[in-house]
N, CA, C and O atoms as CSV, one atom per row, in Angstrom:
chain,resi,resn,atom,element,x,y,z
A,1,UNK,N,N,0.824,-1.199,0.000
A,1,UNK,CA,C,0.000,0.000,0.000
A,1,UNK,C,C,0.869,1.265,0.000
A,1,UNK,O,O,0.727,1.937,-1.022
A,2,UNK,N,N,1.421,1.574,0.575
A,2,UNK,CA,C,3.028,2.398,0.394
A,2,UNK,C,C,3.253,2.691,-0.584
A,2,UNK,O,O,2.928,3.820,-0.952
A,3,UNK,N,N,4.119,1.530,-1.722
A,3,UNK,CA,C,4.169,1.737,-2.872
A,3,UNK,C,C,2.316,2.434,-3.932
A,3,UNK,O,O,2.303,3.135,-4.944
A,4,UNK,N,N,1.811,2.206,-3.617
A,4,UNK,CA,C,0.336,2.741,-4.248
A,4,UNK,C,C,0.322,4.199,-4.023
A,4,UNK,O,O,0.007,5.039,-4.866
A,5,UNK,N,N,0.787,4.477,-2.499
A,5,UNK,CA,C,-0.050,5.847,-2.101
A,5,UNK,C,C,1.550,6.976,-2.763
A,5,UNK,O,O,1.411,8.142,-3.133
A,6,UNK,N,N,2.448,6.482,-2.752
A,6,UNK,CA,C,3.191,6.919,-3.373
A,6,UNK,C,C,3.687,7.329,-4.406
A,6,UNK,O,O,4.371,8.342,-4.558
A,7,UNK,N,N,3.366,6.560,-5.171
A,7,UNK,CA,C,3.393,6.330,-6.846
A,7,UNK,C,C,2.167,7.279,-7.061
A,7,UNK,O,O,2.461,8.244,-7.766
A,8,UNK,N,N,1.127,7.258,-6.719
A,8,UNK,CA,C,0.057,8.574,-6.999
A,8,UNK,C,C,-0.552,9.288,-5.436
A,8,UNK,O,O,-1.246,8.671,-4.628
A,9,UNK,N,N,-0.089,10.708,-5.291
A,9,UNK,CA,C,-0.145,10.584,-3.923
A,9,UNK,C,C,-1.373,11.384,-3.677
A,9,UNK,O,O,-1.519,11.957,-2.598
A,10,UNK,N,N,-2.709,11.490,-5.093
A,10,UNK,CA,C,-3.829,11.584,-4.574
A,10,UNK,C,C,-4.888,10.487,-4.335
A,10,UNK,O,O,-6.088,10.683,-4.143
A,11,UNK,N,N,-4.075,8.973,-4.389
A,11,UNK,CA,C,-4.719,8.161,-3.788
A,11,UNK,C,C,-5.001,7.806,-2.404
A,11,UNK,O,O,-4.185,7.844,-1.483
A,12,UNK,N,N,-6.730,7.312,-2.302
A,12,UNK,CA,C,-6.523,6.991,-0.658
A,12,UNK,C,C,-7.329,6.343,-0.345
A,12,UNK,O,O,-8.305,6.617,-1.043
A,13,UNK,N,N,-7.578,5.481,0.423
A,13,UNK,CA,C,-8.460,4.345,0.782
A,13,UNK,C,C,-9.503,5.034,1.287
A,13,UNK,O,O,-9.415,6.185,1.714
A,14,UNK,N,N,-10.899,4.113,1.247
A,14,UNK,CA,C,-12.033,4.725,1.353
A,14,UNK,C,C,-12.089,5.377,2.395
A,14,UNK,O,O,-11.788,4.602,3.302
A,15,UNK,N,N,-12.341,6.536,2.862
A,15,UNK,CA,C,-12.365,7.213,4.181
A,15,UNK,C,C,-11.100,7.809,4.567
A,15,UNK,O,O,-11.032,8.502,5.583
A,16,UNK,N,N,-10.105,7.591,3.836
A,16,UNK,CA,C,-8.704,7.969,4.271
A,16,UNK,C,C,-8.467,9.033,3.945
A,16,UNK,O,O,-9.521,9.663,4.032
A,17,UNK,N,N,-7.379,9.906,3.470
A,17,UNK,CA,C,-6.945,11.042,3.040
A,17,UNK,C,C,-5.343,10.820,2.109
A,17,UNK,O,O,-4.327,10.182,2.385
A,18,UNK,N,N,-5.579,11.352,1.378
A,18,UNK,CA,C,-4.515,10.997,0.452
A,18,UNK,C,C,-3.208,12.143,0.458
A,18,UNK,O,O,-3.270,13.369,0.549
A,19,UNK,N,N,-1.946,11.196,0.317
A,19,UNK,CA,C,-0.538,12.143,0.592
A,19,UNK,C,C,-0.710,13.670,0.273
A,19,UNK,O,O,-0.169,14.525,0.974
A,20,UNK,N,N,-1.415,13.948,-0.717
A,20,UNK,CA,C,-1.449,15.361,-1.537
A,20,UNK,C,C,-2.340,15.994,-0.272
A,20,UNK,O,O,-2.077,17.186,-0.117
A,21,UNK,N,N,-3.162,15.568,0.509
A,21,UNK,CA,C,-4.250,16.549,1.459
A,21,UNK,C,C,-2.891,16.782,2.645
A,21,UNK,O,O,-2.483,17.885,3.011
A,22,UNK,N,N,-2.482,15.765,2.991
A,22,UNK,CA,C,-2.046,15.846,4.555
A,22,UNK,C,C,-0.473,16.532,4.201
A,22,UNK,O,O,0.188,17.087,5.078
A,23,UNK,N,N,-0.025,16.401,2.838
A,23,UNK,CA,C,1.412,17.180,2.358
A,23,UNK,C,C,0.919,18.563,2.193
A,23,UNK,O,O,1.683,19.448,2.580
A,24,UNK,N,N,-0.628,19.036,1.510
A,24,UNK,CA,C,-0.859,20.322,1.585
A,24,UNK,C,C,-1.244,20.999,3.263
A,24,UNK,O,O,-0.862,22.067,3.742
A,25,UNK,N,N,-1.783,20.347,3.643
A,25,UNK,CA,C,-2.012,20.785,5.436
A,25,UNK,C,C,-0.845,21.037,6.056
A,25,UNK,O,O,-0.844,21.946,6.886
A,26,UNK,N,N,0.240,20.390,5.829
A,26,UNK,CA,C,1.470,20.201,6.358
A,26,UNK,C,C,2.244,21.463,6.304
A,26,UNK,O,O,2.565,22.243,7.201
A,27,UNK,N,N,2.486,21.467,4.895
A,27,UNK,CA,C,3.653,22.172,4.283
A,27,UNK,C,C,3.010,23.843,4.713
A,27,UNK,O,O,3.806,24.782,4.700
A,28,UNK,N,N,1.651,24.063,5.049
A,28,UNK,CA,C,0.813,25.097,4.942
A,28,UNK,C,C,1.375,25.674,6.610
A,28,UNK,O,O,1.554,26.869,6.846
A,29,UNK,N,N,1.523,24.919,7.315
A,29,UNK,CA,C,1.557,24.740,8.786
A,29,UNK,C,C,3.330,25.451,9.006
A,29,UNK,O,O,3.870,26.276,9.743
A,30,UNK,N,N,3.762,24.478,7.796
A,30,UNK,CA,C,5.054,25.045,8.503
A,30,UNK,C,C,5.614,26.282,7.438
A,30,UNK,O,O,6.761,26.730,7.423
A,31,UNK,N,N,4.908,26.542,6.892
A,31,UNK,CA,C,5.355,27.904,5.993
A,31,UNK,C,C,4.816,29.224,7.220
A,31,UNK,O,O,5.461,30.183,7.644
A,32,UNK,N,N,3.599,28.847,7.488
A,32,UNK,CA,C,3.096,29.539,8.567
A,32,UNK,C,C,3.702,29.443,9.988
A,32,UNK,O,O,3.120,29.981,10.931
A,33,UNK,N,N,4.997,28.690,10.178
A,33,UNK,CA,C,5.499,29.090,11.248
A,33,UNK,C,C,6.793,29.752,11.034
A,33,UNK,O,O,7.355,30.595,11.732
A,34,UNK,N,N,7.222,29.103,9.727
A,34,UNK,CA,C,8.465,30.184,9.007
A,34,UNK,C,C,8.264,31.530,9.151
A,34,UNK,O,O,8.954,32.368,9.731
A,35,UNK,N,N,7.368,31.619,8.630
A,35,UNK,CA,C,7.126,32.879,8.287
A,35,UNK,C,C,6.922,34.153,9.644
A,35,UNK,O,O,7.485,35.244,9.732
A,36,UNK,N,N,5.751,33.418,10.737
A,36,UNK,CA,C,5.688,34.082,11.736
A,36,UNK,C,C,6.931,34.125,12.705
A,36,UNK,O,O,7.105,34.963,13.589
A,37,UNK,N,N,7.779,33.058,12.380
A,37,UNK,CA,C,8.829,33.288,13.828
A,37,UNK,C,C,10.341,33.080,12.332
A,37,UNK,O,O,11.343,32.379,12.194
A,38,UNK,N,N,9.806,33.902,11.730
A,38,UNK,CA,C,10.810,34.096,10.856
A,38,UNK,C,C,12.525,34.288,11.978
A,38,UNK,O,O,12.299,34.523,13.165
A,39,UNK,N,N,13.836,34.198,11.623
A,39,UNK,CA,C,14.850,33.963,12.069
A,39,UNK,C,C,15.005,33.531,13.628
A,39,UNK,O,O,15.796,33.936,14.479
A,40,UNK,N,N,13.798,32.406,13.712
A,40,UNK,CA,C,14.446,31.980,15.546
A,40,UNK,C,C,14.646,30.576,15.308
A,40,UNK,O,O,14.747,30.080,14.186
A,41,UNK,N,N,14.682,30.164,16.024
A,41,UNK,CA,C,15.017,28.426,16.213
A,41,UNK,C,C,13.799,27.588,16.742
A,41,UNK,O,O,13.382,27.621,17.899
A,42,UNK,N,N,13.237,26.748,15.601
A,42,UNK,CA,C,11.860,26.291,16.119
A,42,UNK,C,C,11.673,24.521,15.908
A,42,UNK,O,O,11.716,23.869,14.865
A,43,UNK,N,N,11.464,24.090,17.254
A,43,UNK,CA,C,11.728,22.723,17.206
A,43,UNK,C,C,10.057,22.234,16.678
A,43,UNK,O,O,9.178,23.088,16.789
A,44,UNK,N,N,9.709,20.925,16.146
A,44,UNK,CA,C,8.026,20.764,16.057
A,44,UNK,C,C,7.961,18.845,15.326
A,44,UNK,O,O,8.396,18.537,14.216
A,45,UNK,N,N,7.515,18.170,16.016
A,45,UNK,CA,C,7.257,17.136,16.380
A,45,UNK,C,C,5.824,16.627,15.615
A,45,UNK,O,O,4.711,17.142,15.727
A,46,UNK,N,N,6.203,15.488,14.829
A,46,UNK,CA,C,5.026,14.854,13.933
A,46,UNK,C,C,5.425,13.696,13.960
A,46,UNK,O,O,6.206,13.048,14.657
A,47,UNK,N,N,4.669,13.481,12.949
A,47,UNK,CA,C,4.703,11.314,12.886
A,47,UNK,C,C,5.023,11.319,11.892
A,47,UNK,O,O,4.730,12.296,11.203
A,48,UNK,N,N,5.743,10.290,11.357
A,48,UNK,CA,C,6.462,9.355,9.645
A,48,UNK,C,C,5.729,10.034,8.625
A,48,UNK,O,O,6.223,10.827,7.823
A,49,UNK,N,N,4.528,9.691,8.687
A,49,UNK,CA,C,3.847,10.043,6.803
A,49,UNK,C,C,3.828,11.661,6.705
A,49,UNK,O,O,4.167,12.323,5.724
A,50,UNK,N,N,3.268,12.226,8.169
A,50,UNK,CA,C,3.337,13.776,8.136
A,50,UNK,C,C,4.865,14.480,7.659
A,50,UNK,O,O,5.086,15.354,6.821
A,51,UNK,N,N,5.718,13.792,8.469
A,51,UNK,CA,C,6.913,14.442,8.303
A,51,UNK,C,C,7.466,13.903,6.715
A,51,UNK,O,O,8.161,14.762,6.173
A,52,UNK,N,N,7.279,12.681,5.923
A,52,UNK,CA,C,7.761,12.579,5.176
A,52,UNK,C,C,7.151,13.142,4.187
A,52,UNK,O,O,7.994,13.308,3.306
A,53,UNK,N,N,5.699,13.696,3.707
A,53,UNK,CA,C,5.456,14.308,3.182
A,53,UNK,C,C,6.012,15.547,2.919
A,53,UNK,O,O,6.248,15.996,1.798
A,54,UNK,N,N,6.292,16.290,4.378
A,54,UNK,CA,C,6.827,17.453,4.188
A,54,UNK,C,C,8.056,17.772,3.752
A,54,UNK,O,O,8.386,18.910,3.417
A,55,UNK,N,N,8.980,16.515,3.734
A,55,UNK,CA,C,9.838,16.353,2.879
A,55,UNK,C,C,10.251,16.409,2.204
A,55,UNK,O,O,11.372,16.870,1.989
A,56,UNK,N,N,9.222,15.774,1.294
A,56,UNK,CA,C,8.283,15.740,-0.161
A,56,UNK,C,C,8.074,16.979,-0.180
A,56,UNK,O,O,9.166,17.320,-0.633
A,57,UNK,N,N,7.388,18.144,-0.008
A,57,UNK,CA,C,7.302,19.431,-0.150
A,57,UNK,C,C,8.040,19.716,-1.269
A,57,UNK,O,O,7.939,19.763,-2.495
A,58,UNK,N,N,9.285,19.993,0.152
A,58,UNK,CA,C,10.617,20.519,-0.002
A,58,UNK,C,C,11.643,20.267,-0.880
A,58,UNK,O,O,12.397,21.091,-1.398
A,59,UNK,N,N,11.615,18.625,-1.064
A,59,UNK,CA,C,12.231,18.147,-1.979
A,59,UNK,C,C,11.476,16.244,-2.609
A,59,UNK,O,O,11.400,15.122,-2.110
A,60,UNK,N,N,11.027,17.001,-4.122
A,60,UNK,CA,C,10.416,16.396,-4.555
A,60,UNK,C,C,10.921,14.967,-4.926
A,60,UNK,O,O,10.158,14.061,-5.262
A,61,UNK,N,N,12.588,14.821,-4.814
A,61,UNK,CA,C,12.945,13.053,-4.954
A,61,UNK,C,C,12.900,12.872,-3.524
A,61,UNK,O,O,13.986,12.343,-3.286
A,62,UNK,N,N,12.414,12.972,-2.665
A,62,UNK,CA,C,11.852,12.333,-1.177
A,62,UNK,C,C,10.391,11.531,-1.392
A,62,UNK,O,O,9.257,11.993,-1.267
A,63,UNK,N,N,10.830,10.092,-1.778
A,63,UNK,CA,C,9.832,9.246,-1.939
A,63,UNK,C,C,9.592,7.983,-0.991
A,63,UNK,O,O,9.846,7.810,0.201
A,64,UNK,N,N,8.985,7.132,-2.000
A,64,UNK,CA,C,8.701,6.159,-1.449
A,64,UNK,C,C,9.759,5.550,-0.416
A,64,UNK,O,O,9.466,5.277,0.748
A,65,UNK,N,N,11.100,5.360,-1.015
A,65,UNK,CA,C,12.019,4.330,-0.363
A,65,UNK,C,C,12.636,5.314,0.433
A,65,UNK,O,O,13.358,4.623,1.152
A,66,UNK,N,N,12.808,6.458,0.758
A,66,UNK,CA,C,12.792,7.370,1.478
A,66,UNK,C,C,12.079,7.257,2.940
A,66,UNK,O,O,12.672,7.331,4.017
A,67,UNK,N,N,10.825,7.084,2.769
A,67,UNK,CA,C,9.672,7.034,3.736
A,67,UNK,C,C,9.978,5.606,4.545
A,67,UNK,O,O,10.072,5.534,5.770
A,68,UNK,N,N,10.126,4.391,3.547
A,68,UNK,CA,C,10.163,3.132,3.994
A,68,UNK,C,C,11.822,3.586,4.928
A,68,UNK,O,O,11.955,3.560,6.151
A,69,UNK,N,N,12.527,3.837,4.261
A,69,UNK,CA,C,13.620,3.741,5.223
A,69,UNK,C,C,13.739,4.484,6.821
A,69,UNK,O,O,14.500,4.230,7.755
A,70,UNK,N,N,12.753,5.396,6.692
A,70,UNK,CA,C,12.626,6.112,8.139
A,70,UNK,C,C,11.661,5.215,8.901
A,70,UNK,O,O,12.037,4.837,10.010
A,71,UNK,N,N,10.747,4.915,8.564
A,71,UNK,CA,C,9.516,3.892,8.828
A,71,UNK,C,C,10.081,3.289,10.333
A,71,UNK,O,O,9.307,3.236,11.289
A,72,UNK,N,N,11.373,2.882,10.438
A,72,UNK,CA,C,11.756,1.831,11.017
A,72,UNK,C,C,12.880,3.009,12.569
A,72,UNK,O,O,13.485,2.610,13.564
A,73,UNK,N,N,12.678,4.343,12.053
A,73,UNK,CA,C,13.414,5.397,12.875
A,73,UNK,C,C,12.408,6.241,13.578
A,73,UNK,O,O,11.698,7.144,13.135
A,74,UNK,N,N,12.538,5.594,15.127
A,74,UNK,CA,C,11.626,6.765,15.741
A,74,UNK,C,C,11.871,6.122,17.199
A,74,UNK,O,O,11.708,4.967,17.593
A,75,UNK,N,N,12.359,7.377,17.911
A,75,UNK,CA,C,12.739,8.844,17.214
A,75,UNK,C,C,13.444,8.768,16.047
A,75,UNK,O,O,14.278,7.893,15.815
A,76,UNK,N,N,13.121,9.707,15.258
A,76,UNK,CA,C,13.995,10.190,14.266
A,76,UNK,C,C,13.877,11.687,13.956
A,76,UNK,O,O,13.189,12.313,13.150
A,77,UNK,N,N,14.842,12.068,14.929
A,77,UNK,CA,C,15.320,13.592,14.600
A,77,UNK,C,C,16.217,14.316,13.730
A,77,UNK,O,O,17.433,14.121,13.718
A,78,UNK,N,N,15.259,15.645,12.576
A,78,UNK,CA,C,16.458,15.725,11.481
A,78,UNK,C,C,16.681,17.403,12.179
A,78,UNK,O,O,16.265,17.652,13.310
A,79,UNK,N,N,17.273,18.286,11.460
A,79,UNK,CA,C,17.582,19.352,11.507
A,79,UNK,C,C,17.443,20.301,10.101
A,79,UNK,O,O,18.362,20.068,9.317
A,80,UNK,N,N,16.825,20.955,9.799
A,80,UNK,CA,C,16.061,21.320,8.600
A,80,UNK,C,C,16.741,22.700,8.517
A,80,UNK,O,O,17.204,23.023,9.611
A,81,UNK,N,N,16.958,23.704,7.444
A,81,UNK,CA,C,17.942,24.800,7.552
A,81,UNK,C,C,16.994,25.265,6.372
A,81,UNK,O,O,16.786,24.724,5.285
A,82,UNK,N,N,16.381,26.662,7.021
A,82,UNK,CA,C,15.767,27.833,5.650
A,82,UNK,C,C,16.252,28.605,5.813
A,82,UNK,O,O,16.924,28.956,6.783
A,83,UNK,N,N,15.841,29.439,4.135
A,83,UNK,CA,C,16.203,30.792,4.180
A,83,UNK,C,C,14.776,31.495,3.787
A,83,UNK,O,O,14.522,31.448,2.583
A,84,UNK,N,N,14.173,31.895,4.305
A,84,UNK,CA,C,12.771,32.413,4.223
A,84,UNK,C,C,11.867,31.320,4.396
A,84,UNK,O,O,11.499,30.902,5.494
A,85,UNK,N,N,11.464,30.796,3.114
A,85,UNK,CA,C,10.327,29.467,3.079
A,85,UNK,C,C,10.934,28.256,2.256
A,85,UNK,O,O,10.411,27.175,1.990
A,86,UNK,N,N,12.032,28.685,1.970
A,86,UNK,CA,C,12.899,27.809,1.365
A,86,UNK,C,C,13.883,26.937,1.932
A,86,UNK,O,O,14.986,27.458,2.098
A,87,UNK,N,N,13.742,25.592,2.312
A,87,UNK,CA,C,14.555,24.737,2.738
A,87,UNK,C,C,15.598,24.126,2.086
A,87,UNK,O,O,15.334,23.254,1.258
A,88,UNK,N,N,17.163,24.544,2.400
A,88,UNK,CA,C,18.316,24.885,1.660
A,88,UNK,C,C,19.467,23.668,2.233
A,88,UNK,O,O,20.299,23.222,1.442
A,89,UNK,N,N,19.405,23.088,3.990
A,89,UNK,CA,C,19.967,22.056,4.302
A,89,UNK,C,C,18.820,21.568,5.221
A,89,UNK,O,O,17.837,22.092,5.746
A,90,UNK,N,N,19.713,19.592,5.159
A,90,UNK,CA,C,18.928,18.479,5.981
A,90,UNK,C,C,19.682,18.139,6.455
A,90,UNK,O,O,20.508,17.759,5.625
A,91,UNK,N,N,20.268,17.882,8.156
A,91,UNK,CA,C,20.568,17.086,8.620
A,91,UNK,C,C,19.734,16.101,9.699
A,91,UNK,O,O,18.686,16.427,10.257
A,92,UNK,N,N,20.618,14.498,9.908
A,92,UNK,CA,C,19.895,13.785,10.461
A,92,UNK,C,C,21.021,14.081,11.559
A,92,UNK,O,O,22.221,14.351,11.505
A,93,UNK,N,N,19.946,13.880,12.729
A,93,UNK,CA,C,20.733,14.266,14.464
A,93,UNK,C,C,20.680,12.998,15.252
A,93,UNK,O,O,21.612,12.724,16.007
A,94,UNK,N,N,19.778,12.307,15.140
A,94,UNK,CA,C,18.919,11.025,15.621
A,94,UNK,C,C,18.575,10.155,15.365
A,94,UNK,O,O,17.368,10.199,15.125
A,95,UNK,N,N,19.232,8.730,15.200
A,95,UNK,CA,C,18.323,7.846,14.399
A,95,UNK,C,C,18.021,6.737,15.387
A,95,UNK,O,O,19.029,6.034,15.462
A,96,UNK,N,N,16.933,6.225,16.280
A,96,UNK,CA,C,16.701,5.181,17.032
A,96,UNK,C,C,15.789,4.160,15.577
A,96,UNK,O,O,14.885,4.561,14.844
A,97,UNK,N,N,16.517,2.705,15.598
A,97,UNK,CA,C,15.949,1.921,14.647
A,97,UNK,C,C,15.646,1.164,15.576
A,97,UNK,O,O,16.330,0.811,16.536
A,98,UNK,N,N,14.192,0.799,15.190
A,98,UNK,CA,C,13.031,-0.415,15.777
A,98,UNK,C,C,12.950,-1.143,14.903
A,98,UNK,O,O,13.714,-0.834,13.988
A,99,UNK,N,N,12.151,-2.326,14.657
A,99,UNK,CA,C,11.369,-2.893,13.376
A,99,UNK,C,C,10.405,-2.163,13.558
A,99,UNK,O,O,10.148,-1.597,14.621
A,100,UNK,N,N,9.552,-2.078,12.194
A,100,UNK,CA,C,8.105,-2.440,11.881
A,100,UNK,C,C,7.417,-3.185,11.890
A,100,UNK,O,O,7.526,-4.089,11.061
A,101,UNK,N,N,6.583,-3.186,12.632
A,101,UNK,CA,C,5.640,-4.170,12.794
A,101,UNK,C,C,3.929,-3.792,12.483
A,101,UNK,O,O,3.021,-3.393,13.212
A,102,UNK,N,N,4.021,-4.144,10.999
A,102,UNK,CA,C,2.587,-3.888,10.604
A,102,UNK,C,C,1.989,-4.635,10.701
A,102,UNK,O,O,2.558,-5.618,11.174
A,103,UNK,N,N,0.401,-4.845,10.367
A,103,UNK,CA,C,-0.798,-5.458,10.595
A,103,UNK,C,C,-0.166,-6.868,10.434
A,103,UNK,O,O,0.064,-7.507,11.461
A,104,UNK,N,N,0.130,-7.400,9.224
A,104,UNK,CA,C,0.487,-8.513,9.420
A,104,UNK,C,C,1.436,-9.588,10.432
A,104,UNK,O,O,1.268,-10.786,10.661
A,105,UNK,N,N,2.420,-8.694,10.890
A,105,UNK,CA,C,3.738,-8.864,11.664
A,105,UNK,C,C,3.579,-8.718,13.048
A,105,UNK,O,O,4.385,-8.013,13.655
A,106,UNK,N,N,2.613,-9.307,13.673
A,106,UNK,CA,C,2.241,-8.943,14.812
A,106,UNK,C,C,3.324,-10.286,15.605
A,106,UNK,O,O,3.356,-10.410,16.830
């Protein structure tokens, strides 16, 4: 399913919301905190698909195998560097690796 919602990211299971809604909510959120606390230092805390979307925003080869590879990191703390609304460096600060354990993998 990953590979699906990825490959077209206005797909979404019945009732769900598809990458393109929760990447536009996202990216909307944090332009709007750029912007208001323009040059301070602002820490802000989400979950895998939120944050990897916003990724995606920023930089459009942040995909699928991208996502799968964090999937398995959490915490996973990066360090993000703008210059206005424009995100210019990424660093990773944090990587705690778990498995995944999805529906099936119980």
């Amino acid at each position: 399913m990953f590979q699906k919602r990825w490959a077209d990211l206005s797909f979404c299971e019945p009732g769900g919301e598809c990458l393109n809604s929760v990447m536009e909510r996202n990216s909307a959120a944090v332009n709007d905190i750029l912007t208001t606390h323009r040059d301070e230092n602002i820490m802000v805390g989400t979950h895998g698909t939120a944050l990897s979307t916003i990724l995606h925003y920023y930089n459009k080869s942040f995909g699928v195998d991208d996502f799968l590879r964090i999937i398995d990191f959490m915490p996973y703390v990066i360090r993000l560097g703008f210059v206005g609304v424009d995100c210019v460096e990424k660093e990773e600060i944090l990587i705690v690796e778990k498995e995944f354990k999805g529906e099936n993998n119980h």
